[in-house]
C-alpha positions in Angstrom: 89.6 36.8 -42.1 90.9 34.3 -45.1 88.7 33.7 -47.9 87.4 30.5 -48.3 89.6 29.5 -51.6 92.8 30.6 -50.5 95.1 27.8 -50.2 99.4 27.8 -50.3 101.4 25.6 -53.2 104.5 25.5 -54.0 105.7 27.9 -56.8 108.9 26.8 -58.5 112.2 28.3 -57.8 110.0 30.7 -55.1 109.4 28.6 -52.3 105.5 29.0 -51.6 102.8 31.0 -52.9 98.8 32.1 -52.3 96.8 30.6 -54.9 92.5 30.2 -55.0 90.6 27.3 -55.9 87.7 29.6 -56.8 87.0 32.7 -59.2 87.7 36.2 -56.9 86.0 39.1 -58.7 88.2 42.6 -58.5 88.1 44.6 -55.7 87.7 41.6 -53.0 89.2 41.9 -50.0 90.6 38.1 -49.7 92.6 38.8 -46.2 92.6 40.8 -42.9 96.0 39.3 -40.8 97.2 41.0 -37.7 100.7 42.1 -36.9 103.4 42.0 -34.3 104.6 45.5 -34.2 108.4 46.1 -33.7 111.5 49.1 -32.8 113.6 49.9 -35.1 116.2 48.1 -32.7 114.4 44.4 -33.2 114.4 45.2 -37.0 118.5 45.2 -36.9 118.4 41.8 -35.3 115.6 40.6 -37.7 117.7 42.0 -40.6 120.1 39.6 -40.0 117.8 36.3 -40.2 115.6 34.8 -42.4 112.8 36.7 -41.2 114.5 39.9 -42.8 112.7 38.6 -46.2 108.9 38.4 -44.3 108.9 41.7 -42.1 107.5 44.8 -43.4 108.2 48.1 -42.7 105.4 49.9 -40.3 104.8 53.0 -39.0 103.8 56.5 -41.1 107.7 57.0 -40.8 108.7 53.6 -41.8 110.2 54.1 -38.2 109.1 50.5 -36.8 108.6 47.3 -38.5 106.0 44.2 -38.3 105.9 40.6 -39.0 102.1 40.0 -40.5 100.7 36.8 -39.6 98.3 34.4 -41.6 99.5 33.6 -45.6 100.5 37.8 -45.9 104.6 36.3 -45.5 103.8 34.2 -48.3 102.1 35.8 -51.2 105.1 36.4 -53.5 106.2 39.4 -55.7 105.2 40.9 -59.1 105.4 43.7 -60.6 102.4 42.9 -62.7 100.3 41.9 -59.3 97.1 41.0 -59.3 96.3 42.0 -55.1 97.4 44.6 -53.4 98.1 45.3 -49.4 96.8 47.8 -47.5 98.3 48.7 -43.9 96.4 50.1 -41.0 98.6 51.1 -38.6 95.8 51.9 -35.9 94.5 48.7 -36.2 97.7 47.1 -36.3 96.4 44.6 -39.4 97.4 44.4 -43.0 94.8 43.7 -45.6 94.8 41.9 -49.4 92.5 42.7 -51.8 92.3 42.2 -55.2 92.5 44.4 -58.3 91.4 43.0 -60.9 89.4 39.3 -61.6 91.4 36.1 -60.5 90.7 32.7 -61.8 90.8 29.6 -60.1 94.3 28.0 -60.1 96.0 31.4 -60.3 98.1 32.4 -57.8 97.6 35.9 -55.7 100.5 38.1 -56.0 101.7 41.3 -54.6 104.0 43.7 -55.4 106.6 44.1 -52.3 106.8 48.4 -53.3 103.1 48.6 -51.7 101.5 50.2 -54.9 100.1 47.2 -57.2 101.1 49.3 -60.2 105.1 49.9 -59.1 107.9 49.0 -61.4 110.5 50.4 -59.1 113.0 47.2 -58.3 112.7 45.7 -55.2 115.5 45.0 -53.3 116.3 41.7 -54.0 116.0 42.4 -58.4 118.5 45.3 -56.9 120.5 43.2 -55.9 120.9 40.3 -57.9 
């Protein structure tokens, strides 16, 4: 499931991003993606492509890891996000839903620590 005014643009020095075309009121779910759940094992290979930046970690250990599929790889980062994702691991499907109102033009953002509301760096503020 996609909502109708998702679309992708490119964000400056980001790549892609998730943006709507419409207004998306708080509390909206906006996607339901499936995954491709994978061993610990394919995560050491995955680790060492460009994948490594799209896969999340899966599992109620963390133990396993999952590519999502639909525009989930693409919504990018913020600590100040305006969506967050929810993980059903008996499902195997990610959702994206809003928190608070989004106006059109405005891009969808998550925040890669899973809580909207996280400041904790992520890895890549870590390490840069």
């Amino acid at each position: 499931m996609l909502h109708p005014a998702l679309y992708v643009d490119v964000v400056a020095g980001k790549g892609r991003g998730v943006f709507t075309n419409g207004t998306i009121d708080a509390g909206v779910v906006v996607e339901l993606s499936p995954v491709i759940v994978m061993s610990k094992r394919d995560r050491e290979y995955l680790d060492k492509t460009l994948l490594h930046d799209y896969i999340f970690e899966w599992g109620l250990q963390k133990d396993k890891c999952c590519m999502a599929l639909g525009l989930i790889p693409i919504y990018n980062h913020s600590y100040g996000s305006n969506c967050e994702y929810f993980m059903d691991y008996d499902n195997d499907t990610i959702f994206v839903k809003t928190v608070r109102l989004i106006k059109p033009g405005e891009e969808l953002v998550i925040n890669y620590n899973g809580d909207w509301n996280n400041k904790t760096k992520v890895w890549f503020d870590v390490i840069f």
